[in-house]
C-alpha positions as CSV (number, residue, x, y, z in Angstrom):
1,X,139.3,107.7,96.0
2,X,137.8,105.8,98.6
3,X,134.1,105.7,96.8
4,X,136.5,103.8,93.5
5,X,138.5,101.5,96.1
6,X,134.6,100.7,97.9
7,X,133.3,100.3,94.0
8,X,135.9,97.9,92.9
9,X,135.9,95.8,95.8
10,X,132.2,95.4,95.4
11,X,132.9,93.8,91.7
12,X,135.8,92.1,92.7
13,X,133.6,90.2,95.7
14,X,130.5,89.9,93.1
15,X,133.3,88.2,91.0
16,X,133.8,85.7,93.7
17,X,130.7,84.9,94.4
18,X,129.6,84.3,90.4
19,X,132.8,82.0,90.4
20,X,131.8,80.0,93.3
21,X,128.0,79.8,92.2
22,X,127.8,77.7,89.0
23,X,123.7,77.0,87.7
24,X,122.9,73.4,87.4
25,X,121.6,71.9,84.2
26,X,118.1,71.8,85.4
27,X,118.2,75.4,86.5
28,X,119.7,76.9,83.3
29,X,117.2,74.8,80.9
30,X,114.5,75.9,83.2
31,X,115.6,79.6,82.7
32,X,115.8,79.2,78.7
33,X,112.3,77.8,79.1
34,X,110.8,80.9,80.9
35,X,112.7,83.3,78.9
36,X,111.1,81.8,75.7
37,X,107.8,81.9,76.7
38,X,108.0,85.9,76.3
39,X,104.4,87.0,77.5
40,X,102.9,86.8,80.5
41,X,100.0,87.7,82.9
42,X,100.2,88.8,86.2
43,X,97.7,88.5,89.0
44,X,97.7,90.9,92.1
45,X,94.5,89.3,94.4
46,X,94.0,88.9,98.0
47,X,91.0,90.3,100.4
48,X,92.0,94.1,99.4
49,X,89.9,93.4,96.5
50,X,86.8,93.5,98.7
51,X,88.3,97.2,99.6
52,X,88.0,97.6,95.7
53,X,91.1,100.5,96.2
54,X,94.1,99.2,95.3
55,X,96.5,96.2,96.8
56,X,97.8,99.3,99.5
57,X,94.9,100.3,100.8
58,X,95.5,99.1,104.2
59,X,98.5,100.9,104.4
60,X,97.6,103.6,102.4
61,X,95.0,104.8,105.2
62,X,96.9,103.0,107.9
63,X,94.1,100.2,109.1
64,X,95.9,98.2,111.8
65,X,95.9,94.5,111.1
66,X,92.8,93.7,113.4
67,X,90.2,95.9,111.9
68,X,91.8,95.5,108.0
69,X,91.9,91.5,108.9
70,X,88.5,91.2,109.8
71,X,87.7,91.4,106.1
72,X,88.6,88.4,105.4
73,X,85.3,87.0,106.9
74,X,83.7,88.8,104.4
75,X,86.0,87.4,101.0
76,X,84.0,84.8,99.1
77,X,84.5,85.5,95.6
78,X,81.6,83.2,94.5
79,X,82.4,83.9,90.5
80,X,85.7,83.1,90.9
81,X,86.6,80.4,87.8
82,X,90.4,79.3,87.3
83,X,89.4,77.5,84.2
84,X,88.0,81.1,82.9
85,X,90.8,82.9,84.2
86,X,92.9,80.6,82.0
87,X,91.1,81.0,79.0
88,X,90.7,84.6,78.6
89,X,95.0,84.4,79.6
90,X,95.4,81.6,77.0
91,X,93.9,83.6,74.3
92,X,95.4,86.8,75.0
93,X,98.3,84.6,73.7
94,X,100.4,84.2,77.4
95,X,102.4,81.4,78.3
96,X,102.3,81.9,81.8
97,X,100.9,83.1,85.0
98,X,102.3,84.6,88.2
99,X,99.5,85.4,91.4
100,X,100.0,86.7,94.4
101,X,100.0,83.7,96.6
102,X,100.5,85.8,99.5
103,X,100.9,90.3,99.5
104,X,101.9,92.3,101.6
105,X,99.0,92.2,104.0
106,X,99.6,88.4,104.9
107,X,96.6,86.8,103.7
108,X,97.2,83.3,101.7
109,X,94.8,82.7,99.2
110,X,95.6,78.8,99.7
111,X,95.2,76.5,102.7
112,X,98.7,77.0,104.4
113,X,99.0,74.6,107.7
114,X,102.0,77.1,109.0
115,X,100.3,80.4,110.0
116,X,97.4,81.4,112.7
117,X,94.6,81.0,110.6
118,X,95.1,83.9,108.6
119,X,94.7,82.3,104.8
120,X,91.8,81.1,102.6
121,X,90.5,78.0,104.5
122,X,89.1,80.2,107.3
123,X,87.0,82.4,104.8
124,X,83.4,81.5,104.0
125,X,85.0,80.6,100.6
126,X,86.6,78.4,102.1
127,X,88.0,76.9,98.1
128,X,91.9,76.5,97.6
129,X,92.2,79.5,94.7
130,X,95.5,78.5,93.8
131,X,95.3,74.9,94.2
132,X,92.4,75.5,91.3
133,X,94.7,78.1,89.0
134,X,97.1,75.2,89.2
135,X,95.0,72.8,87.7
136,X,93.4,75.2,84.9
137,X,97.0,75.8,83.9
138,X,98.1,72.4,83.8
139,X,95.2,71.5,81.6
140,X,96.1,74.2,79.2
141,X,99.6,74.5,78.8
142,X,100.5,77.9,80.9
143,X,103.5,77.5,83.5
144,X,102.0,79.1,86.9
145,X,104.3,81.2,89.5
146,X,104.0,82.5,92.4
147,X,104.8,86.2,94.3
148,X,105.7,85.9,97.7
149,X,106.0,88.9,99.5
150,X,108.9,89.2,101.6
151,X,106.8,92.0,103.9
152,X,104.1,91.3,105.6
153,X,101.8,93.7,107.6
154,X,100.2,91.1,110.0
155,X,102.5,89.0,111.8
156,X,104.0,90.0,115.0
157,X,107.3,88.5,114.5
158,X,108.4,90.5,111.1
159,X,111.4,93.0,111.4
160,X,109.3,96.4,110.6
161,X,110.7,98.5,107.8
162,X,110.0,102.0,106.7
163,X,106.7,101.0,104.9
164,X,105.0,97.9,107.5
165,X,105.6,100.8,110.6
166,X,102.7,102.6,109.6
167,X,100.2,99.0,109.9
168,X,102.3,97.6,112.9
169,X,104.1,100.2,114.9
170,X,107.8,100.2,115.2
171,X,107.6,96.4,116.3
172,X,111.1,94.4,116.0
173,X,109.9,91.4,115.4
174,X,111.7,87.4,115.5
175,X,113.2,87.1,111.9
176,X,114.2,84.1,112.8
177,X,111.1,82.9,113.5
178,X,109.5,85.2,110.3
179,X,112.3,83.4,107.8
180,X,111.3,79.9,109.6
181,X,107.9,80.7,108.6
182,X,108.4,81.7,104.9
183,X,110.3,78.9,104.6
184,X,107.7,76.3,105.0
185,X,105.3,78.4,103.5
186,X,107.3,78.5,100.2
187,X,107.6,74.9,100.9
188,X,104.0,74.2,100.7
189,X,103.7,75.9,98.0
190,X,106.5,74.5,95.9
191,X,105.6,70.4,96.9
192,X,101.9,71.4,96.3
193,X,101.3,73.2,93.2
194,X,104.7,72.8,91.3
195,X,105.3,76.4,90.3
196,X,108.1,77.0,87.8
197,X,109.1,80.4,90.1
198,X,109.0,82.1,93.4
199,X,108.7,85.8,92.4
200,X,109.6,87.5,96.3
201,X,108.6,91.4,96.4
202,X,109.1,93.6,99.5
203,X,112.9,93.3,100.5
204,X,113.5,97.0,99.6
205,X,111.4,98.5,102.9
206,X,114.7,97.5,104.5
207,X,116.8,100.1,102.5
208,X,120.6,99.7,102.3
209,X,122.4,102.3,103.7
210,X,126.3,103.2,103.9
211,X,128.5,102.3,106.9
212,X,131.6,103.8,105.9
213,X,132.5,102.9,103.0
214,X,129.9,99.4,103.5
215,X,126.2,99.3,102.2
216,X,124.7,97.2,104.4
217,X,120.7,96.4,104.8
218,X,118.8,97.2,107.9
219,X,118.0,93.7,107.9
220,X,119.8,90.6,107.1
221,X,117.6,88.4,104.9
222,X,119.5,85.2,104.9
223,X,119.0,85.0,101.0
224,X,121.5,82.2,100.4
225,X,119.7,80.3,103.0
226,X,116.0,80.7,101.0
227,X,117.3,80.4,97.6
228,X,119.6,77.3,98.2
229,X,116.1,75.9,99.7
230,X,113.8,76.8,96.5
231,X,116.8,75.4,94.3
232,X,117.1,71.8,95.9
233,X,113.3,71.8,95.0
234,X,114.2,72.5,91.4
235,X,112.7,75.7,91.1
236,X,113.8,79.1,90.1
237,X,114.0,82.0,92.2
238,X,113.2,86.2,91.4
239,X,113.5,89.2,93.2
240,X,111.6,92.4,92.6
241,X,114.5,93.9,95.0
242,X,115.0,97.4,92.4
243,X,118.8,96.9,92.8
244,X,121.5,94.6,90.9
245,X,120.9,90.9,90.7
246,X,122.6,88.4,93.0
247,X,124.1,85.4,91.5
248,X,121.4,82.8,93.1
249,X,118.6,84.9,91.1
250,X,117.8,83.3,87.9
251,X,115.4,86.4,86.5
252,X,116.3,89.8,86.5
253,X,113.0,92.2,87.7
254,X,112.2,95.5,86.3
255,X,109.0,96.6,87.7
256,X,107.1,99.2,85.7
257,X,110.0,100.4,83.4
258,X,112.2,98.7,80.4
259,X,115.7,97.1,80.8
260,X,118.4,99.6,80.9
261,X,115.6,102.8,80.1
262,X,116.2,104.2,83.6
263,X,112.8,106.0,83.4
264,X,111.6,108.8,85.8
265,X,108.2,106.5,86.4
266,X,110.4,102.8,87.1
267,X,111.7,101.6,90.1
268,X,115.0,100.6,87.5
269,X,117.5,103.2,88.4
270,X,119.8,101.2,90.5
271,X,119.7,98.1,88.4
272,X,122.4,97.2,85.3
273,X,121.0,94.5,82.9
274,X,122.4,91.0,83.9
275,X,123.1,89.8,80.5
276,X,123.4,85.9,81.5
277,X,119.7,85.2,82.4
278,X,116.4,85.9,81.8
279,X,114.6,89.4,81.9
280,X,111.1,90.0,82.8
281,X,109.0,94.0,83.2
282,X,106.1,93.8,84.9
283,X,103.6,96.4,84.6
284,X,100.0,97.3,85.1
285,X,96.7,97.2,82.6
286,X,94.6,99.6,84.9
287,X,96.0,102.6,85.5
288,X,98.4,103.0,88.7
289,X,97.2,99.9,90.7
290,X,98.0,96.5,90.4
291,X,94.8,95.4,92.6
292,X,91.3,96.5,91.5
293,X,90.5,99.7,91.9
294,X,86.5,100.0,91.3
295,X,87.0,103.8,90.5
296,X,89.7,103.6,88.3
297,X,88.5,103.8,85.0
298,X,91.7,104.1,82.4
299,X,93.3,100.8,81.0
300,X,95.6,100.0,78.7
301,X,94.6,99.5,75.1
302,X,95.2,96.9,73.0
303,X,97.4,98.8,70.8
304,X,99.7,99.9,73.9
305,X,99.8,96.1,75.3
306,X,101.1,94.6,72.0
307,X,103.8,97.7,72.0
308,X,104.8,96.6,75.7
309,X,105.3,92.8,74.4
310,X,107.2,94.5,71.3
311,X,109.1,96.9,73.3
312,X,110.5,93.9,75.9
313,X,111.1,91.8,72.8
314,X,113.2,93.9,71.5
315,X,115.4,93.9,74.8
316,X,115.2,91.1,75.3
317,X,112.9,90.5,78.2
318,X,109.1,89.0,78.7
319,X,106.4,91.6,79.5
320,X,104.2,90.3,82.6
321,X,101.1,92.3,82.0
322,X,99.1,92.6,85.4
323,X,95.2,92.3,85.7
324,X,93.5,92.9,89.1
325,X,90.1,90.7,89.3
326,X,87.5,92.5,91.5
327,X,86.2,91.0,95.0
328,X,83.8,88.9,93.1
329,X,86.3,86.9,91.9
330,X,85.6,88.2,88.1
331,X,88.4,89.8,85.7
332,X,87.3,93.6,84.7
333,X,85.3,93.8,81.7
334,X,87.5,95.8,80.2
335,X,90.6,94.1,80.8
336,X,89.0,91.0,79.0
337,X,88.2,93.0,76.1
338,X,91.9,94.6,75.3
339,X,93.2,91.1,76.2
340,X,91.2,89.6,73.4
341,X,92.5,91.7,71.2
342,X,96.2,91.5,72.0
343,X,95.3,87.7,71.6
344,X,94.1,88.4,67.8
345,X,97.7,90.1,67.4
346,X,99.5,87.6,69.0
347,X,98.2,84.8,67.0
348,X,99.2,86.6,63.9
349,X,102.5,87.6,64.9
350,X,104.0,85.4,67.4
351,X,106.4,83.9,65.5
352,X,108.4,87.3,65.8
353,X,108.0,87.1,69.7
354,X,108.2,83.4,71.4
355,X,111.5,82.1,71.6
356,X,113.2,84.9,70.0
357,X,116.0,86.7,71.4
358,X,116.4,90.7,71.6
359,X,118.6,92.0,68.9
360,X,117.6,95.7,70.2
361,X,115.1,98.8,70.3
362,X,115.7,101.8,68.7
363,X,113.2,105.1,68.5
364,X,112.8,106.7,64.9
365,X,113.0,110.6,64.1
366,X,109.4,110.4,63.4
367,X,108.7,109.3,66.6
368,X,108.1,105.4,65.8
369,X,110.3,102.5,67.2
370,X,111.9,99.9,65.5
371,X,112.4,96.3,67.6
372,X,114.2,93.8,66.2
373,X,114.1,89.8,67.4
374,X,115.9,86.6,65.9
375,X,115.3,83.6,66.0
376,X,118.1,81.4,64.1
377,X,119.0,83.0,60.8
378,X,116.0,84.9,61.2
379,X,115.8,88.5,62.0
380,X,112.4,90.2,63.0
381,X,111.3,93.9,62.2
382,X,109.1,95.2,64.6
383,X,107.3,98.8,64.0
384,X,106.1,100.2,66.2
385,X,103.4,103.1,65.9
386,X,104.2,106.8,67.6
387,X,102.5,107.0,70.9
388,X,101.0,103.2,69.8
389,X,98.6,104.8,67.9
390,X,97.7,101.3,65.7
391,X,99.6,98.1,66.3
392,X,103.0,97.4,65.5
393,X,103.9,95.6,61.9
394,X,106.2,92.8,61.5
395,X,108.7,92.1,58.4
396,X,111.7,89.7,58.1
397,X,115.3,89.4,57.2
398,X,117.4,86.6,56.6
């Protein structure tokens, strides 16, 4: 009785809050103009791509933050090119980008004035990487976002959760001062390089857990305080957060697993579909990492990418595909190779993608799947291929 009493006061005060937070033109154009764009590419990139392991590998093998930071005398990705970067996105048939302007080891890959030296202006690289991406974008036509992790394994005044303990000890931290900083961070980054989103990642290593009949966070975030400062900058605001969206998020995150599928391999379980704004999944091209991994060998064919994009479609959500380039600065081989390909796809059967809307996925008795998009009077039949053994086919229906 008193988990029902807990459960409907929860929706009632959700209620409330929906009532009292209304979108503004700007922000609900801007969403209808990210959810059309339906595909797009995801970059994970900092100095752990020197490590050539993975985006956790400081925390993974528990380097503390002086000996794992002293790599970042040794990052100069000297074959680094935005404008190649963009091209090889572009033909893959993506509309936009999202990079990891900051992960969770704290390293900026562009020349913030608010932190102690711990970005890309103090490496012998010394070049502002996203300050370049910007500009490649802009000349082709791809919107460019921006992850911001929430976490951070370097600085002395973040609260530490159940996954930053093991890189700084059981520190407490300032948030105060920590939320001051992200602030102006997310600042710089907003009046610099215009990005259409800020995609944060991170707040669930402060888990909720139940006082009485209360979930309550082992940190207060402030949220309304962050998101009412992105929004008077006219820019839209997600959260990779694995639990129900708040009213002030404009795209709904489902990391590694479809809307609604509730898979044993997603981080989706907790999470109802918000039906009144944009969906994006995000998942990987090489296998089990989102930064490079020199010894990981198993990517994502072609076949399987255009299934993704098909499969998200269908529900009604954009597929951000993730690439991790190595610590040269250069985009694996391979992962330019199946790109290309899902380009060749896309350019054939885009019409069935961008700017539809999900009608729904259904899986056949012969093991194929069946996505359907529309588009005005236009309905799209999308086959998909058991086990995406070949690429999916497209008809129409009026």
């Amino acid at each position: 009785m008193k988990t029902t009493i807990a459960f409907t006061a929860a929706l009632t005060a959700a209620f409330l809050l929906r009532a009292d937070y209304a979108p503004e033109k700007w922000n609900l154009e801007a969403r209808d103009k990210f959810a059309a764009q339906r595909f797009g590419i995801f970059i994970h990139w900092g100095i752990y791509a020197n490590y050539a392991q993975g985006e956790w590998y400081q925390h993974n093998i528990a380097i503390d933050t002086e000996t794992y930071g002293r790599m970042m005398d040794g990052f100069c990705p000297s074959k680094f090119d935005a404008k190649e970067w963009v091209r090889v996105f572009k033909d893959a048939g993506a509309k936009y980008v999202t990079i990891t302007s900051r992960h969770h080891d704290g390293f900026s890959l562009w020349p913030t004035k608010v932190d102690d030296g711990y970005n890309i202006a103090n490496t012998p690289f010394k070049r502002d990487i996203l300050g370049e991406l910007a500009k490649a974008c802009d000349e082709a036509g791809l919107q460019l976002n921006f992850y911001y992790s929430l976490m951070d394994w370097h600085r002395k005044d973040y609260p530490a959760g159940n996954a930053a303990v093991k890189c700084l000890g059981a520190q407490k931290g300032d948030y105060e001062s920590y939320k001051k900083f992200m602030i102006a961070q997310i600042g710089e980054l907003i009046d610099n390089y215009h990005p259409g989103n800020i995609w944060f990642d991170g707040e669930w290593e402060h888990p909720k857990h139940k006082e009485g009949d209360v979930l309550k966070s082992t940190l207060d975030w402030d949220f309304d305080t962050i998101y009412d400062f992105i929004h008077s900058k006219k820019t839209l605001v997600a959260n990779n957060n694995h639990q129900p969206i708040r009213p002030k998020e404009d795209i709904q995150l489902f990391e590694r697993d479809l809307p609604g599928d509730n898979s044993d391999g997603g981080f989706s379980k907790d999470q109802p579909i918000a039906h009144d704004r944009p969906i994006e999944q995000c998942d990987v091209i090489q296998h089990g990492v989102w930064g490079y991994k020199i010894n990981e060998r198993k990517f994502r064919t072609p076949e399987e990418v255009c299934a993704m994009i098909c499969r998200c479609a269908g529900k009604d959500s954009n597929l951000l595909m993730n690439i991790g380039p190595d610590g040269s600065g250069r985009l694996p081989a391979q992962a330019v190779k199946v790109m290309a390909e899902v380009g060749k796809w896309m350019r054939a059967n885009g019409e069935a993608i961008y700017g539809t809307r999900g009608v729904g996925l259904v899986k056949n008795a012969d093991g194929s799947e069946t996505a359907k998009t529309k588009k005005g009077d236009v309905v799209y039949v999308i086959t998909i291929p058991k086990d995406a053994k070949g690429f999916p086919t497209v008809k129409t229906s009026f």
